[in-house]
C-alpha positions in Angstrom: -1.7 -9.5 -34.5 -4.1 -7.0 -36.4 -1.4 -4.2 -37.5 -5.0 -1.9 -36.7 -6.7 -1.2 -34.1 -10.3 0.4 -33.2 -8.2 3.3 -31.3 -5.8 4.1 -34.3 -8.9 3.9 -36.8 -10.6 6.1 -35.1 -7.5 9.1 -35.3 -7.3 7.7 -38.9 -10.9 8.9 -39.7 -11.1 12.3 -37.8 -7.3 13.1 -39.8 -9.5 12.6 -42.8 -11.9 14.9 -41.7 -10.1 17.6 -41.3 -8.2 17.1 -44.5 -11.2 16.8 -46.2 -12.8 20.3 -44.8 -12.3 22.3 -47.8 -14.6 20.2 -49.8 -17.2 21.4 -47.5 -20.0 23.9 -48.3 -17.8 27.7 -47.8 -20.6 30.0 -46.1 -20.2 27.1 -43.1 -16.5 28.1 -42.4 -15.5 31.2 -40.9 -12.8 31.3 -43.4 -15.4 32.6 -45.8 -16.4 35.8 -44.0 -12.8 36.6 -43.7 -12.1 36.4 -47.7 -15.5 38.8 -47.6 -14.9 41.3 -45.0 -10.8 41.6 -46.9 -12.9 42.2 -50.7 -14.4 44.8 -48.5 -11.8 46.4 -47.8 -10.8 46.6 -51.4 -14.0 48.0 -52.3 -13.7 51.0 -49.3 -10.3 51.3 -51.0 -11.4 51.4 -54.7 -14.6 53.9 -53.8 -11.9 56.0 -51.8 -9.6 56.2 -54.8 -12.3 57.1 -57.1 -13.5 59.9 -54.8 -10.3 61.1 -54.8 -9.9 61.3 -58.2 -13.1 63.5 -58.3 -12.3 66.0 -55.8 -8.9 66.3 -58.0 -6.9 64.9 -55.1 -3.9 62.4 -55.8 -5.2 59.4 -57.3 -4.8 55.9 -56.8 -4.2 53.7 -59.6 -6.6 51.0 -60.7 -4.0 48.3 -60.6 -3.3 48.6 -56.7 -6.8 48.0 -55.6 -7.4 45.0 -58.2 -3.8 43.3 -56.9 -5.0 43.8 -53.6 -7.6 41.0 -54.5 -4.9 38.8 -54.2 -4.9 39.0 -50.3 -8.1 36.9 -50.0 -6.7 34.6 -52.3 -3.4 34.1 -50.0 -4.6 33.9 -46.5 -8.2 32.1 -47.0 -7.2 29.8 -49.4 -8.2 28.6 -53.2 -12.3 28.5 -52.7 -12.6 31.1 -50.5 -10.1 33.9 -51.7 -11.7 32.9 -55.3 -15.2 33.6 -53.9 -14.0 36.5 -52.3 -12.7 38.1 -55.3 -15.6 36.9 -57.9 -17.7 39.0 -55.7 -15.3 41.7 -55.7 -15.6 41.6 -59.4 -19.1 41.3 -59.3 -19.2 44.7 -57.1 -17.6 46.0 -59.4 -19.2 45.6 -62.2 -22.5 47.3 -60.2 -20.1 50.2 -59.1 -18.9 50.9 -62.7 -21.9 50.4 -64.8 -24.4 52.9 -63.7 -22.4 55.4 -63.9 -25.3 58.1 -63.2 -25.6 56.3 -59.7 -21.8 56.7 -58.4 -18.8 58.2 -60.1 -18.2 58.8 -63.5 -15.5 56.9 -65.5 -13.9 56.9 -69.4 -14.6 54.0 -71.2 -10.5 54.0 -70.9 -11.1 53.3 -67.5 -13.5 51.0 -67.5 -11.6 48.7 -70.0 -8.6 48.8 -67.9 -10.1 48.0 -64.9 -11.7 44.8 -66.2 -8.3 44.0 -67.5 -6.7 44.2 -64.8 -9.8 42.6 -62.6 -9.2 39.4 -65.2 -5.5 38.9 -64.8 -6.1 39.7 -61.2 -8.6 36.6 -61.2 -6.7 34.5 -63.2 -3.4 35.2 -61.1 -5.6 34.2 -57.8 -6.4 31.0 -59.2 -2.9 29.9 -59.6 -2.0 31.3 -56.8 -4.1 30.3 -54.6 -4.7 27.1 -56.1 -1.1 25.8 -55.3 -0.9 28.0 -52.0 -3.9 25.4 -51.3 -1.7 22.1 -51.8 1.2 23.4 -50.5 -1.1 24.0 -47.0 -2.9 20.6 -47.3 0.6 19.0 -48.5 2.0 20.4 -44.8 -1.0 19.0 -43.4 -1.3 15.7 -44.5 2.5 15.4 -43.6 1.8 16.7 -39.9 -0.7 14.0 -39.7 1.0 11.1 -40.6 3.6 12.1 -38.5 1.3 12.5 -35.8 -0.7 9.0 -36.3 3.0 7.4 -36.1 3.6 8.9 -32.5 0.8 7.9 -31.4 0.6 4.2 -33.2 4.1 4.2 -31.1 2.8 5.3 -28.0 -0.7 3.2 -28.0 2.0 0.2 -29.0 4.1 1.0 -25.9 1.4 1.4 -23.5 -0.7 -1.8 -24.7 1.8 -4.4 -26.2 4.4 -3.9 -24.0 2.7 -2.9 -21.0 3.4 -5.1 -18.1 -0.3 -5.6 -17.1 -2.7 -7.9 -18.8 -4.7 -5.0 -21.5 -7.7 -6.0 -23.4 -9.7 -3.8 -26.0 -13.2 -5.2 -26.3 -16.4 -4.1 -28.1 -19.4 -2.9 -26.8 -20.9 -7.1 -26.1 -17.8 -7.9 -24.0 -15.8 -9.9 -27.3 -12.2 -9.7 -27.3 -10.5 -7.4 -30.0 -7.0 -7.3 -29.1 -4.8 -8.4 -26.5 -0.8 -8.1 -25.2 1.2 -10.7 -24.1 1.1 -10.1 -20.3 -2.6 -11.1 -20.2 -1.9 -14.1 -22.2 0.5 -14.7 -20.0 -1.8 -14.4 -17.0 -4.4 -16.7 -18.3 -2.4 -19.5 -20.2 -3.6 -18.9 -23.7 -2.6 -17.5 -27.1 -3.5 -14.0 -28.7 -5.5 -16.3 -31.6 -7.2 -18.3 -28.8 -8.3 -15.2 -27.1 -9.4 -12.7 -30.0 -13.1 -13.4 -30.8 -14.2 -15.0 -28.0 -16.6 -13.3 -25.2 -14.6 -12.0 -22.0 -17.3 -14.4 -19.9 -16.1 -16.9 -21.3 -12.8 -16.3 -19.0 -14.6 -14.6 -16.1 -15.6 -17.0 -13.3 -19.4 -17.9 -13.1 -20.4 -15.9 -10.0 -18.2 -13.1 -11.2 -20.2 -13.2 -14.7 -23.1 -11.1 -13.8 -21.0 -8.0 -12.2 -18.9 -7.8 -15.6 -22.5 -7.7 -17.5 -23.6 -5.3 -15.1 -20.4 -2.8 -15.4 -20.6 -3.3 -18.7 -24.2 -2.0 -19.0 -22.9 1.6 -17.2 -20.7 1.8 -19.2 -22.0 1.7 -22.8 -25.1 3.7 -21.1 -23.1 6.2 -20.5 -23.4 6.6 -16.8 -19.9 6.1 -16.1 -16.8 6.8 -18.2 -14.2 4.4 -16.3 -14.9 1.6 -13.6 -12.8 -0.4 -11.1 -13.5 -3.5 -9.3 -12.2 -7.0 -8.9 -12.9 -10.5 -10.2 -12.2 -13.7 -11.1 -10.8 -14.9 -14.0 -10.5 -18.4 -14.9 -6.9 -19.5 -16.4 -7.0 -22.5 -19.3 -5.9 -24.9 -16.7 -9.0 -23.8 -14.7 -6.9 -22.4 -12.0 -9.1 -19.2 -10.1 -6.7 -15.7 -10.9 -7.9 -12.8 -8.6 -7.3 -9.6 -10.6 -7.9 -5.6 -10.0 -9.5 -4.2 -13.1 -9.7 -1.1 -14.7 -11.8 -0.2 -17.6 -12.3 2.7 -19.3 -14.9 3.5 -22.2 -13.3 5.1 -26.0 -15.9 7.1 -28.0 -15.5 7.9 -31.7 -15.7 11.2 -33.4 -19.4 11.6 -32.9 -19.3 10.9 -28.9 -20.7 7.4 -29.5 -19.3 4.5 -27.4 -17.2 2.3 -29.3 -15.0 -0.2 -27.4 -13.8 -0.8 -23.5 -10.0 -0.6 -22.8 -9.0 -2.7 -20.1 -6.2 -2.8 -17.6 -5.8 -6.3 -15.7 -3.7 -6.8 -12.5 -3.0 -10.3 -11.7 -3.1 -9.8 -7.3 -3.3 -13.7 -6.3 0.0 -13.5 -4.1 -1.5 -10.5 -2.2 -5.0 -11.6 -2.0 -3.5 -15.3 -0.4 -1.4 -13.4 2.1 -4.0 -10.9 3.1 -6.3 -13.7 3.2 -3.4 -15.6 5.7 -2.6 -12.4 7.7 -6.4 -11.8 8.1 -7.1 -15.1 9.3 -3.8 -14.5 11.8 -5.7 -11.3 13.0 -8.7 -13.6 14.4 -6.8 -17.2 14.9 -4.3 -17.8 17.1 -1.1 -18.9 15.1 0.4 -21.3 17.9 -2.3 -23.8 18.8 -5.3 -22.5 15.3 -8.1 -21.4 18.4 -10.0 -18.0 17.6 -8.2 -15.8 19.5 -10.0 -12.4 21.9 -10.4 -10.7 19.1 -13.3 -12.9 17.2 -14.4 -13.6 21.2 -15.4 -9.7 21.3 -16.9 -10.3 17.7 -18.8 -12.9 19.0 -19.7 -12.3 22.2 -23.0 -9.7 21.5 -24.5 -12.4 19.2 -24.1 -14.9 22.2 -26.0 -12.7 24.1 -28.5 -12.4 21.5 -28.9 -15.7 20.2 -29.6 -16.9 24.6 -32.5 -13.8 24.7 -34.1 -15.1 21.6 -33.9 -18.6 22.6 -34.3 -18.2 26.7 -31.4 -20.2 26.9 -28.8 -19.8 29.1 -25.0 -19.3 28.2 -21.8 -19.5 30.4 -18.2 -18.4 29.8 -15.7 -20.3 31.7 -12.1 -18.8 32.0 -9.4 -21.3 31.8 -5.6 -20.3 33.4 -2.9 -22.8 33.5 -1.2 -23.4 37.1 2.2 -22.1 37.3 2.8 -22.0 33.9 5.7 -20.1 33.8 7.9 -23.6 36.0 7.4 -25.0 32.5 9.1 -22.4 30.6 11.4 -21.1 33.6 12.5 -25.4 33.7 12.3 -26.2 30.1 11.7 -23.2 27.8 9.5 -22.0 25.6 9.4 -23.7 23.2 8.2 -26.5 25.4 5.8 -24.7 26.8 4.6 -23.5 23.6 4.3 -27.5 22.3 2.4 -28.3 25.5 0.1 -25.3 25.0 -0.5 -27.0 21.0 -1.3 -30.1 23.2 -3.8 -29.0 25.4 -5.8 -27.3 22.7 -6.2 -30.6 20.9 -7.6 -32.0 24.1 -9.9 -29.5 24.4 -11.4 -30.1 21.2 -12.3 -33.4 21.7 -14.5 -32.4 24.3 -16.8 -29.3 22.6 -19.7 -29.3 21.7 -21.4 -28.4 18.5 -23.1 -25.4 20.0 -19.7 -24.1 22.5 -16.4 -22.0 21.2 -12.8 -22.8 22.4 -10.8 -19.7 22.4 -7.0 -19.1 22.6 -7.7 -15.7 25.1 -3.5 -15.1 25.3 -0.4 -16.1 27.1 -1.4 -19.3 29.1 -5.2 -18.5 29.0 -8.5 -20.8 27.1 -11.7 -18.9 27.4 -14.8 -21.8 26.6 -18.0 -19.9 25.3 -21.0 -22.3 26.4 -24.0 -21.7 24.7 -27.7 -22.8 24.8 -27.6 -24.2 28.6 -30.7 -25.4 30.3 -29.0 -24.3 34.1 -25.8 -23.7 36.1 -25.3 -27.3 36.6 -24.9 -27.9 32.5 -21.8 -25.2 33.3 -20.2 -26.8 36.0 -20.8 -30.2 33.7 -18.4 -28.1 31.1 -16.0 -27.0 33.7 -15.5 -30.3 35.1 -15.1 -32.0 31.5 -12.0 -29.4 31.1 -10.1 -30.0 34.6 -10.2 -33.9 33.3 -8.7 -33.3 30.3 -5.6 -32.5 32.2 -6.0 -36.0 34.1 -2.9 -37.4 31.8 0.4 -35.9 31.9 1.0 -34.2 28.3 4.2 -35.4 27.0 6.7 -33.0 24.7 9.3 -34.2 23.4 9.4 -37.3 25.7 9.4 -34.7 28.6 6.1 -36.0 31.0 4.5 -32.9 32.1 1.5 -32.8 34.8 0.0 -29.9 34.4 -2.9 -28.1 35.9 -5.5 -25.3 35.7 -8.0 -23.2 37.1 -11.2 -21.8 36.0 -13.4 -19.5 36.1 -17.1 -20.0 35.3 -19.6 -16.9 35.1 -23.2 -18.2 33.8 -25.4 -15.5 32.4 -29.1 -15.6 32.2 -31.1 -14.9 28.9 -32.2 -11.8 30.0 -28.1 -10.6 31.4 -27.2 -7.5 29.4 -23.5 -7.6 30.5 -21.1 -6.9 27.8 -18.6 -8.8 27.0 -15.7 -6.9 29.2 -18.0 -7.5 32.6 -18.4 -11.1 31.9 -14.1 -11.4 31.2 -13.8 -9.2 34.9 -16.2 -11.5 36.5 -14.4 -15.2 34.8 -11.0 -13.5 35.7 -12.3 -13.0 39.3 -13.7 -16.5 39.9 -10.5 -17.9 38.3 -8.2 -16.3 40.7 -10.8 -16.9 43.3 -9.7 -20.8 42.2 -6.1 -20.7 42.0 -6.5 -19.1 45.9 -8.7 -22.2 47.4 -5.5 -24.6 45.7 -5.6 -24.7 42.1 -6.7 -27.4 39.6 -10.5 -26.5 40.4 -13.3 -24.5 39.1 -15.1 -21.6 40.8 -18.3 -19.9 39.9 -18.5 -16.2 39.9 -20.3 -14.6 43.1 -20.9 -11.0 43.6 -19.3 -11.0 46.5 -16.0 -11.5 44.9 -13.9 -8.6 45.4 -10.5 -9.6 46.6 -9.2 -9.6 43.3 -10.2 -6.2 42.4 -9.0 -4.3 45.7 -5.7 -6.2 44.7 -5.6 -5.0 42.0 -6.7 -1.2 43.2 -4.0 -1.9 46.5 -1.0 -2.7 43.6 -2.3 0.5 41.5 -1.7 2.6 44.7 1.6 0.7 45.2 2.8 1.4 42.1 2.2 5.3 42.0 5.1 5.3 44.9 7.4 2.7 43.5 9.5 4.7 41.1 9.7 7.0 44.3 11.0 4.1 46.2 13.2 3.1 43.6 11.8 -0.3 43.0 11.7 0.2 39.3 14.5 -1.0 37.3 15.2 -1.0 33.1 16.4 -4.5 32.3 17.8 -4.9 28.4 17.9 -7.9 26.0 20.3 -7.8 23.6 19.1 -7.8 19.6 21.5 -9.6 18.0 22.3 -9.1 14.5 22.0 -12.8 12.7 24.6 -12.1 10.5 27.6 -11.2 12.2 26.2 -12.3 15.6 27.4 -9.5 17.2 25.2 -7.0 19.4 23.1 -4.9 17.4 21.0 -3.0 20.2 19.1 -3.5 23.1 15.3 -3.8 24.5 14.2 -2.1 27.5 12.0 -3.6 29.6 10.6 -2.2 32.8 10.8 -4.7 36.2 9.4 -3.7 39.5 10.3 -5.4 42.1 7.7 -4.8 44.8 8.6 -5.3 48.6 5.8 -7.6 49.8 4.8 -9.6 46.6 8.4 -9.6 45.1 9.1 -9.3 41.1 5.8 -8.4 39.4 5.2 -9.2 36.0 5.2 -7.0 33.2 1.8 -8.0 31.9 0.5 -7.3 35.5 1.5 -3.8 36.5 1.6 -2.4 33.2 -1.9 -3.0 32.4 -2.6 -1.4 36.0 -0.9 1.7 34.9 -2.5 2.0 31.6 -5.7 2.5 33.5 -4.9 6.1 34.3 -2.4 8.7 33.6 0.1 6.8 35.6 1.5 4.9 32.4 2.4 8.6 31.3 4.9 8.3 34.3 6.1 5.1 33.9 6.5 5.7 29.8 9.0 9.3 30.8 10.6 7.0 33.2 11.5 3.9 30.7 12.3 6.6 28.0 14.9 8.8 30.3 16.7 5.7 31.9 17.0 3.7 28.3 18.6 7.1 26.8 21.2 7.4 29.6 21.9 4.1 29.5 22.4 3.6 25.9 24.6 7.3 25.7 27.1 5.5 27.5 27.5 2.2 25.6 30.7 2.2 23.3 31.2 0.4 20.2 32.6 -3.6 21.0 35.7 -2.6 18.1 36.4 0.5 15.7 34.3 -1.4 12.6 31.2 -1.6 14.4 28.2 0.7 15.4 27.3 1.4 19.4 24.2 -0.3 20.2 20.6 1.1 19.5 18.4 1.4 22.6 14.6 -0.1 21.8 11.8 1.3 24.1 8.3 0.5 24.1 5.4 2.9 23.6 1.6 2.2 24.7 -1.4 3.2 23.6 -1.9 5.9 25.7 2.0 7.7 25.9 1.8 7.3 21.8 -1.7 9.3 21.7 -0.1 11.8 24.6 0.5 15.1 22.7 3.5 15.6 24.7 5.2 12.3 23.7 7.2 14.1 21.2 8.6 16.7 23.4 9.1 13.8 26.0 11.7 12.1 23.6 13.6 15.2 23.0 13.9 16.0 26.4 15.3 12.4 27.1 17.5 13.2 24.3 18.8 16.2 24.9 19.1 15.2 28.8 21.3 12.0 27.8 23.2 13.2 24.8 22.0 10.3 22.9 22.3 10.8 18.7 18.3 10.0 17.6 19.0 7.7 15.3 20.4 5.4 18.2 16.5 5.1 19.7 13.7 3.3 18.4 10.2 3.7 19.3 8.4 0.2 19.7 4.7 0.1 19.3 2.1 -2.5 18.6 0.0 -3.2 15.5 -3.1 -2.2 17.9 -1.5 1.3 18.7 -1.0 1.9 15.1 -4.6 1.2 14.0 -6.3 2.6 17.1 -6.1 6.0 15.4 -4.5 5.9 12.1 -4.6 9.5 11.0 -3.0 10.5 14.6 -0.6 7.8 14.3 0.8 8.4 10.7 1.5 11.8 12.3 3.4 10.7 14.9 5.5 8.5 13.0 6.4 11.5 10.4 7.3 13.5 13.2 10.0 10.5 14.7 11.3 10.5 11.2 12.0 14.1 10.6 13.4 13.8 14.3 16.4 11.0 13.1 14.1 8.5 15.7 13.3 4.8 14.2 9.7 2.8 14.3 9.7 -0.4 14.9 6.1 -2.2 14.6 6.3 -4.9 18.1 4.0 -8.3 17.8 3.4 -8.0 13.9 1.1 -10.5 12.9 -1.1 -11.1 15.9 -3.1 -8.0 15.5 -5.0 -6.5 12.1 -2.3 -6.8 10.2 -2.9 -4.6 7.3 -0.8 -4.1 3.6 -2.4 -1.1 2.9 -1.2 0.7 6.5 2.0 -0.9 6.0 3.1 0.8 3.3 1.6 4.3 4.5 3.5 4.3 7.7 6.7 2.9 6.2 8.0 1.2 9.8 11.6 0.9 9.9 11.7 -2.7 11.9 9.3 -5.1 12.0 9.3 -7.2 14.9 7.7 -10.7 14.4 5.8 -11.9 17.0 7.2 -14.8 19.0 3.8 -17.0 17.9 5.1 -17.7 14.3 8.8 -18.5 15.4 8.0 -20.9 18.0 5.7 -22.9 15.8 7.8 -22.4 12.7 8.9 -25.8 12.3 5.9 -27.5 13.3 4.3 -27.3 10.2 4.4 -26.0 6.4 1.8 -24.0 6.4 3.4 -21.9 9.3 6.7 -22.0 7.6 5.1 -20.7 4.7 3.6 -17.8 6.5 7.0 -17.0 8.7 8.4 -16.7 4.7 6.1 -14.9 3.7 6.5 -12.5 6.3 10.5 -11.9 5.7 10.1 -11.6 2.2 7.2 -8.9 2.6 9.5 -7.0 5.2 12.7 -7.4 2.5 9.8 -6.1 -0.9 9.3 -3.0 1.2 12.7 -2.3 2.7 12.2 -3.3 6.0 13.9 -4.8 8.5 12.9 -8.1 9.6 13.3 -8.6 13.7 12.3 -12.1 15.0 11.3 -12.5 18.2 11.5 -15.6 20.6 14.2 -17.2 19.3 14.8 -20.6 21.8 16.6 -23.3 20.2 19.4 -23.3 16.9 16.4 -25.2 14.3 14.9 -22.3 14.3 17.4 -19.9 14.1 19.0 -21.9 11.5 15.6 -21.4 9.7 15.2 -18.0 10.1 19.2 -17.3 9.0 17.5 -19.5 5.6 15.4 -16.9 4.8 17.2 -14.0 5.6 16.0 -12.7 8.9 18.1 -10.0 9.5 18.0 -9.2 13.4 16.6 -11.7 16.1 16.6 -11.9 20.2 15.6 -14.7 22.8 16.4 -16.8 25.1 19.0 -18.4 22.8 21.1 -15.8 22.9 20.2 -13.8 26.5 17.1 -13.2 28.4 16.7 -9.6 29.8 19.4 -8.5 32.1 20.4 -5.5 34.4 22.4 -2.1 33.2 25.0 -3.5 34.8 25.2 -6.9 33.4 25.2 -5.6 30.2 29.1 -6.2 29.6 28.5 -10.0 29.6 26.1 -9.8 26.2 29.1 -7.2 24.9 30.5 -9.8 22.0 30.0 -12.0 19.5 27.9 -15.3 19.9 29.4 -18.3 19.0 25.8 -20.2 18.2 25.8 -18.5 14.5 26.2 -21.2 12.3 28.5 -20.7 9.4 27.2 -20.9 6.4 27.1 -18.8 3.2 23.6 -18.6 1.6 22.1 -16.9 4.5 20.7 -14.2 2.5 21.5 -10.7 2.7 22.1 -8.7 5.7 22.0 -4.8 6.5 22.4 -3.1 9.8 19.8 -0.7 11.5 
């Protein structure tokens, strides 16, 4: 490697410079004027003394003002003190001569003076001729000194740094590179020194780097950032972050690019993975609602355009919850898989087949000549459940319902009116006997006024004292012991019996009502949880989870709402955590990154609920700083089914452990895959495996330690809450 650089030459050549300055024309350096305003002096002294002598007052000896040429001499320096003082002498010489003009003087005195002017003037020489190299002498040493520091430093910050650095000239060829870039794209410092940057940069990328280049040296920027491509020597495709500044010389010209490469493959994969998760369903690979919303509006425009017709038919699997209830989720979950391969067989190239949630397809039809080309669809989907769907050599028969709402080219309903109508005409379906199709009809109400009569219902059942907190345990995958529990609300209504979760609660987020329900959950879980002990003097009492929607976390008064529950129980804050969802978080993320600093100074935990299935996000990740992360039940269940979703359940734990996070897996149903998760170091998990959620006071049966923990060693490292 060159033992020089562009960068050090440069300070080399300005050092010089300023060494060099004395050999510079004197009347451009302000050190001149100086030496000419201190002769001067002397001469206002010199005149003074001689019209002191005249007037007969004390005189002043000739000698003082002709040593006091010797100041110039000492504090300007060799060529300007010398100056200085030759012009002193040559004042002189015009003050004494015509003697008609100014004062009189003896020839005594004229002699003496020039005496004393030439041993003045020879005396400044020497003087001031090795007051000069002693200064420069000082100099010269401060500067090498100097250049060593910073030969140091530039070797610290570029040879050793841990990013891949690259000086280049102003035509993109290599000058100089460390080791980490070599590193990065499998080649030597000789192999890369002389050789054109585009010549590592991939082809589409090629252009941009030209362009960037081009503000640069033109001087409209001094330092970009951007990302690209860069092409290793295997051929491999490295994604890097770049940073490149522009170094000018002495004169202000551009003379070579510094730049700072960041090798961000791993993150680019995963976001790439997590963003896919965000609009793919990870259990069966279907777009999920999300992309349905996305897509929707250019259904509708693509049918006005084309005065085609398009239909969206609403598919609900028929007591679906038998299957879990009788064989458990992870059945269910496998039969689910199933039926989506089915489904595929049968689209066409113009229709979608979304994954809409839980145990629900929706089938996007598009470009249809008339309703019967929908009910052709609908009746292609009931038969692909005409064979009993066999999971792990379980025979299952299953059925379903749909929902079919057709929309003419010229519909403008948005995408929310079409889902209310499909959901109508599907319940509509599963009320004339299941396993059938029904098309939407405007006169299809019943589902909405029960919907409106449960809303009512609800307002009075905390009243009534039909709402009940029901806790899963947490269970820490270490030690198997207890490490908290999850509230979950249950209403048990007295005509329709225990309704689901995913039924009233989306009823009460409708209106302020949720704001009830969310003071409820939150004062029951804290008086519940203040009076749970430790199991034995070496372990912690068990944290109370609660969950948070959308609309309690954006109510001002959710805050004072937790310290009331608090205060009220007696509970410590650092006992309760605050569930919320990655939808909450990003629905406002100003507001919510307030919120969570404001838990935190309170002692109260954030747990992130259902990571993974939203827009999952690194950058937010790291701003709000969640303490737990609780992954979603979709990538545990289907863990084992293939690598890829292994992969991506590691991928997840080892993020959670890089930024000091917990790691909470949810749905945990047989011990494969809680053997798995224990392989990568899942700290906390809950499910069916160990408890489903049980009453207050039932709570003393999931009190100990559960004996399904295997024993093994390499489990990875474990840390409490």
């Amino acid at each position: 490697m060159a033992s020089s650089t562009p960068v050090l030459g440069f300070m080399r050549r300005s050092n010089r410079g300023r060494i060099g300055c004395v050999e510079r024309s004197p009347f451009s350096d302000r050190r001149f004027w100086v030496s000419q305003l201190m002769v001067a002096g002397v001469l206002l002294i010199k005149l003074a003394g001689d019209f002191a002598e005249h007037r007969a007052i004390t005189p002043i000896p000739d000698f003082v003002w002709a040593l006091l040429l010797l100041i110039p001499v000492v504090y300007t320096g060799t060529v300007f003190g010398l100056v200085g003082s030759l012009s002193t002498a040559l004042t002189g010489i015009v003050v004494l001569a015509p003697s008609e003009l100014f004062l009189p003087h003896t020839d005594i005195e004229r002699w003496g003076t020039w005496s004393i002017l030439a041993m003045v003037v020879v005396t400044a020489v020497l003087l001031g001729d090795r007051h000069e190299k002693v200064r420069d002498l000082a100099r010269k040493q401060t500067t090498v000194e100097t250049l060593a520091k910073s030969e140091e430093r530039f070797r610290l910050a570029f040879d050793d740094n841990v990013a891949g650095m690259a000086l280049v000239d102003l035509d993109l060829s290599v000058l100089r590179v460390n080791r980490s870039l070599c590193e990065m794209l499998g080649y030597s410092q000789e192999e890369l020194v002389g050789r054109s940057i585009a010549e590592f940069t991939h082809l589409d990328d090629r252009l941009l780097t030209a362009e960037e280049n081009d503000r640069l040296v033109l001087g409209e920027v001094d330092q970009l950032y951007h990302s690209k491509r860069l092409l290793r020597k295997s051929g491999e495709v490295v994604f890097t972050e770049v940073s490149r500044t522009l170094a000018r010389d002495e004169m202000g010209n551009p003379s070579f690019v510094l730049g700072s490469i960041r090798d961000i493959t791993k993150e680019r994969i995963l976001a790439s993975r997590l963003s896919h998760q965000a609009l793919h369903d990870p259990l069966t690979g279907l777009p999920n609602r999300v992309l349905l919303q996305d897509r929707m509006p250019l259904a509708r425009y693509k049918a006005a355009y084309h005065l085609r017709s398009r239909a969206l038919l609403l598919l609900d699997l028929d007591d679906f919850k038998r299957v879990n209830d009788t064989f458990g989720h992870h059945v269910g979950d496998q039969l689910l898989v199933s039926l989506a391969h089915r489904l595929k067989e049968i689209i066409r190239p113009s229709d979608t087949l979304y994954r809409f949630g839980g145990d629900e397809f929706i089938y996007l039809a598009e470009e249809l000549d008339n309703l019967a080309d929908a009910e052709g669809i609908a009746k292609l989907l009931l038969d692909a459940f005409a064979e009993p769907f066999v999971v792990e050599g379980i025979a299952i028969d299953q059925s379903a319902s749909i929902g079919v709402v057709e929309c003419e080219p010229d519909s403008d309903k948005d995408c929310d009116e079409v889902l209310r109508a499909a959901d109508t005409a599907m319940y509509e379906a599963k009320k004339q006997g299941k396993s059938r199709y029904v098309l939407f009809a405007q006169e299809m109400g019943e589902q909405l006024s029960r919907r409106f009569k449960l809303a009512q219902d609800l307002k009075q059942a905390n009243s009534f004292g039909e709402l009940e907190m029901y806790y899963q345990p947490i269970v820490n995958l270490g030690t198997g012991m207890v490490a908290g529990y999850e509230a979950l609300m249950r209403w048990q209504h007295p005509k329709h019996g225990s309704v689901p979760p995913d039924v009233f609660i989306p009823i009460a987020e409708e209106s302020d009502l949720i704001l009830k329900l969310g003071s409820f959950a939150l004062g029951e879980a804290c008086r519940a949880a203040a009076s749970w002990r430790a199991v034995d003097s070496g372990t912690r009492p068990p944290y109370v989870a609660v969950n948070v929607s959308i609309r309690q976390f954006h109510d001002p008064k959710l805050l004072s709402t937790v310290e009331e529950a608090l205060a009220s129980s007696g509970l410590a804050p650092q006992r309760l955590v605050i569930e919320i969802t990655e939808s909450v978080a990003l629905s406002d993320f100003t507001t919510a990154a307030t919120v969570i600093g404001q838990f935190k100074q309170l002692g109260v935990a954030v747990a992130l609920d259902d990571f993974g299935t939203g827009y999952s996000s690194l950058s937010y990740l790291a701003t709000l700083r969640p303490k737990i992360i609780k992954i979603d039940r979709s990538f545990v269940s289907p863990a084992l089914a293939n690598f890829h979703a292994k992969q991506l359940l590691r991928a997840i734990v080892l993020f959670c452990h890089g930024l000091d996070i917990v790691a909470l897996a949810e749905g945990i149903e047989t011990q494969e895959q809680l053997h798995f998760l224990l392989t990568l170091g899942c700290q906390f998990g809950q499910g069916y495996l160990f408890s489903p959620a049980v009453p207050a006071n039932h709570l003393s049966l999931t009190e100990r330690r559960y004996p399904l923990i295997p024993t093994t060693e390499d489990v990875g490292v474990f840390k409490t809450i």
